[in-house]
N, C-alpha and C positions, 0 to 999 in steps of 0.2 A: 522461429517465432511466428505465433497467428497473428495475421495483419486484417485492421476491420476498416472501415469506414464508417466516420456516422454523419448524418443530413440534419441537420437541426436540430439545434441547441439549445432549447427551453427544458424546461423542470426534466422531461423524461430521457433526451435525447443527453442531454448531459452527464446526465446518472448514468447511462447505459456507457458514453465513454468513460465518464474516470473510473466505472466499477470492471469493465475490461481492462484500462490500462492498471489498478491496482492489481489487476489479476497478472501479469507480465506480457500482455498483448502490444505489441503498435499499432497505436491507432490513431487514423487520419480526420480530424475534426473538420465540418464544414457548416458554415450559415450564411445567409447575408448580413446578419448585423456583425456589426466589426465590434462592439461592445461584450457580445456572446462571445465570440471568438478569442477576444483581448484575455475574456476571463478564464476561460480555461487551456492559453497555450502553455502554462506555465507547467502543466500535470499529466500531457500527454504528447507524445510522437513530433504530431504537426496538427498545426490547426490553422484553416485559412477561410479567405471571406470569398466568395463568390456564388453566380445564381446557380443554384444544381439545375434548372431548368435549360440553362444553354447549353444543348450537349459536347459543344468544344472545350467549354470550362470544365464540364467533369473527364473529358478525353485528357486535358492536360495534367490531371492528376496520376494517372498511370493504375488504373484500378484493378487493372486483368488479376495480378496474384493475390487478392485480397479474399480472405475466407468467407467473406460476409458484408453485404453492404447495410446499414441499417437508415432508413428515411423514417426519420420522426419529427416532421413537419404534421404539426397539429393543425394549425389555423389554415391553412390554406390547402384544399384539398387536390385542387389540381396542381399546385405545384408539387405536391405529396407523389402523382397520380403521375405525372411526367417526369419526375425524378424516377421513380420507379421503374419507370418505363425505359429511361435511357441507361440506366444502371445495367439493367438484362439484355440490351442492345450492346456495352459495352463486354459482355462477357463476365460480370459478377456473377464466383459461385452459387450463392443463395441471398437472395435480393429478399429482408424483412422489413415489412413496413408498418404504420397501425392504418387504422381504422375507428372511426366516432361511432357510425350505423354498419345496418344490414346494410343498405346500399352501398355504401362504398367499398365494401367487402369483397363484393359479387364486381364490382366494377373491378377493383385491384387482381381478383382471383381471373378474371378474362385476360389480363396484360401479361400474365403470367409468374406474378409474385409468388415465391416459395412458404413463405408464412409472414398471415397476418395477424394482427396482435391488438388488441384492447388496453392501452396501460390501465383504464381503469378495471376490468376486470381482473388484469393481472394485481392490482392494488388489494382487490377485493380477497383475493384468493393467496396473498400472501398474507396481510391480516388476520385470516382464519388458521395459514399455518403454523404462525408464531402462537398465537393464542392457543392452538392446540399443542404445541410445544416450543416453551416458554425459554428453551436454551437455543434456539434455528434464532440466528443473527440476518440470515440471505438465502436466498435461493437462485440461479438461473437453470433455464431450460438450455439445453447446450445441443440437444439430439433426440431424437422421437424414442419417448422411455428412460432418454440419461437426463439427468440433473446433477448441478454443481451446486453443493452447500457453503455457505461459512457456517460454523455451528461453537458454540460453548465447548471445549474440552468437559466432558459430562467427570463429575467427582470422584464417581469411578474406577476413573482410568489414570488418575492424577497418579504419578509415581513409577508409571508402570513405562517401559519401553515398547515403540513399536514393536518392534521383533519379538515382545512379549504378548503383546494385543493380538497382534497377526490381524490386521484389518481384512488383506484381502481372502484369510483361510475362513475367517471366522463370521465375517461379515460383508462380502464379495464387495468390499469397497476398497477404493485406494485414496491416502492421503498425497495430496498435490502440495502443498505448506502447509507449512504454519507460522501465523501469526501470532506476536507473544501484544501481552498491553500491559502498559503503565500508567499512573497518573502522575504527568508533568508537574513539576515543582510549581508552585503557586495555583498552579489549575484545579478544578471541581468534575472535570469532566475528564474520565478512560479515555485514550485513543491508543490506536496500535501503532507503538513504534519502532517497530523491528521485524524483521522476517523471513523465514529461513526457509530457503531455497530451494531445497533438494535435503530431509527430512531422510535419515538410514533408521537403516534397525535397532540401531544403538541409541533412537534419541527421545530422549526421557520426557514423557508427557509434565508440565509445568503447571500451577494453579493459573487464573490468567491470563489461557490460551486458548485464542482460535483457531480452528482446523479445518480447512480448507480439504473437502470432501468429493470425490467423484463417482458418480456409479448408477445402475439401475432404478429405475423411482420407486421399484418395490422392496429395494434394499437398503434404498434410504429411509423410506419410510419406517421398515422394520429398524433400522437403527436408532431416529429422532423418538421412534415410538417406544424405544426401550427404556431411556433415557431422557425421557418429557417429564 
């Protein structure tokens, strides 16, 4: 199982854990406010309150095997900027952080952060890819060139079995899950309430489903793009 860590808990830092721990990640939550923390230990691994800034507090979390640290401390850029710092001092594979300016870009890329990140540009740039294709639910970056989709089961494909689709013959991608969705008794609003695991040859695409997608970004593209 991939193990992440994340630093800060407001709007973006949050998303990015529960949308890893939906994905079947463990993942290690951390802020100073005990209220952030209160709110999402119920959806993820572990989540605990302490200063990422004291490098003993973040040694006593054990972070060497962790695939990923992520600091998304918005407000306070040096503590953003010392977190970061002790995170690759501890031996985190790939220490991602954000960034507001230029400036602090160039300051993080000196400390030696593996990738820095704009949520708002990233905001910006998934906005234009749903709107250009109106069935992409999610997108993450996962690797230089790969990306992980959630996506619509395009109408398509409805009926048909993997092993009949052939994803990775046909369209050099591979399906990770799938998620099925209902609408709750009394409820107005889809959510997905089920999810199935490990997805064979034998398993029959469903109206209603999301599909959890890995691959190439030129072969995702070609695929959202077939079916936008």
């Amino acid at each position: 199982m991939s193990k992440f860590v994340v630093i800060g808990l407001g709007v973006f830092g949050r998303q990015v854990a529960l949308s890893l721990a939906q994905e079947g990640a463990e993942v290690i939550a951390v802020d100073s406010d005990m209220e952030r923390v209160e709110e999402i230990h119920d959806y993820i691994a572990y989540a605990v309150r302490l200063d990422s800034t004291d490098p003993s507090a973040l040694r006593s979390l054990g972070l060497q095997d962790m695939e990923a640290g992520i600091v998304a401390i918005g407000e306070d850029f040096e503590a953003n900027l010392l977190t970061a710092a002790y995170l690759k001092q501890l031996g985190v594979k790939k220490v991602i952080t954000r960034a507001s300016n230029p400036i602090h870009r160039r300051i993080l890329e000196q400390i030696g952060a593996d990738e820095i990140i704009s949520p708002e540009d990233e905001v910006g740039r998934k906005t234009a890819h749903r709107l250009l294709r109106p069935n992409l639910v999610d997108y993450i970056d996962v690797a230089e060139d790969y990306k992980l989709i959630r996506v619509e089961t395009p109408q398509d494909l409805v009926g048909k079995s993997l092993g009949e689709i052939d994803f990775r013959r046909n369209y050099q991608l591979n399906i990770i899950s799938i998620n099925k969705k209902q609408i709750p008794e009394g409820e107005d609003t889809t959510e997905e309430v089920t999810h199935e695991a490990v997805p064979t040859s034998q398993t029959i695409l469903e109206p209603d489903t999301i599909l959890v997608i890995v691959g190439k970004e030129k072969d995702i593209n070609k695929f959202t793009g077939k079916y936008s």
